[in-house]
Phi, psi and omega in degrees: 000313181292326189282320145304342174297308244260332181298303175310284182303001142325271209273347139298002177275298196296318182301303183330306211252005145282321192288324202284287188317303200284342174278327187284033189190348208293275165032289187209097167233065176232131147238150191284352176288149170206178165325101156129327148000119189269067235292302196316310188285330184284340171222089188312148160053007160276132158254187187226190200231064180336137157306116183205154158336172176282298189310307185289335174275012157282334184264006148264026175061006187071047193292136160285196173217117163309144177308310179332318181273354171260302215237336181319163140057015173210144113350111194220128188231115161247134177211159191248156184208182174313294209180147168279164203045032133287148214290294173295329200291325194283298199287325201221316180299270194319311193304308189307344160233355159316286201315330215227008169319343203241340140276003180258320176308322155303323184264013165087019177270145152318280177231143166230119182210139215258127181232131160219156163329028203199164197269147166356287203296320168285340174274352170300303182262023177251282167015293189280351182274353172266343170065051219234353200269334201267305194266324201248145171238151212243149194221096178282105172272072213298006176220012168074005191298318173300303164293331165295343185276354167229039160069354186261024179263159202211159170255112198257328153044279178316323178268358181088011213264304189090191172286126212232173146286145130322157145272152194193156173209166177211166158230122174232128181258135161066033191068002174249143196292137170254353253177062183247140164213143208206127195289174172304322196205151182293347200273347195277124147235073186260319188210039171230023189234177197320310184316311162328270183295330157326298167325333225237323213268000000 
């Protein structure tokens, strides 16, 4: 009997807080980065914070990465998501390009990097629980300044999220987007994910 309660309320939990994603952001699901967006110029003076251990970003001084230095001069396919350890980001965003690295590699790109809302370290050990840091490089905008300079920030609040990313993906050559997609709601995994932009480049 408890255990059948605790199942009901479970998967009433789980709708509630899919549904909460999908209103918090249903809204305003636009940003101002598009096809041709200069990403470097649109978010002046942001750096972004590689995935790494705690010790190491003490023995790198906490070192940042100028955009300039993600995107001049590459090929680059990036995308953004809620968060780590969440439920699409875990099961399906991230998996949809680990599987297909050695075919975006093939298509001559640099790099594929997963950018979110969260500090070095925790996108450090999601990173490694997904087993994904060998194809994917992983980047924390830890105070959201990068998504707010393209317009891609969300309030997630409801969900306990706090101020969050869209989902989203791009391509990008030499810092200009060639390539933009951007789902309805954070909670939709319709066009931002590897198969997708595979497809696009």
């Amino acid at each position: 009997m408890a255990s059948s309660i605790l199942k009901r309320t479970s998967c009433s939990a789980m709708k509630s807080a899919v549904e909460i994603l999908r209103i918090g952001a249903s809204s305003r699901a636009y940003a101002s980065v598009a096809v041709g967006t200069d990403i470097v110029s649109a978010a002046p003076g942001v750096s972004l914070q590689k995935a790494r251990s705690w010790d190491e970003g003490v023995s790198s001084k906490f070192s940042t990465t100028p955009l300039k230095d993600i995107f001049k001069d590459k090929k680059v396919v990036v995308f953004g998501l809620p968060g780590a350890y969440t439920g699409v980001c875990s099961t399906q965003h991230v998996p949809s390009y680990k599987k297909n690295i050695d075919k975006f590699k093939a298509k001559g790109i640099d790099s594929v990097i997963c950018v979110a809302v969260n500090d070095p370290y925790v996108l450090n050990g999601w990173a490694e629980k997904l087993q994904a840091k060998d194809a994917i490089e992983f980047f924390g905008d830890f105070d959201g300044s990068f998504h707010k300079s393209l317009d891609l920030g969300v309030d997630l609040s409801a969900a306990l999220l706090g101020p969050r990313s869209q989902r989203w993906s791009a391509y990008v050559v030499d810092g200009k987007v060639k390539v933009f997609n951007l789902e309805k709601a954070p909670s939709e995994f319709e066009v931002s994910g590897g198969e997708v932009i595979l497809g696009q480049i």
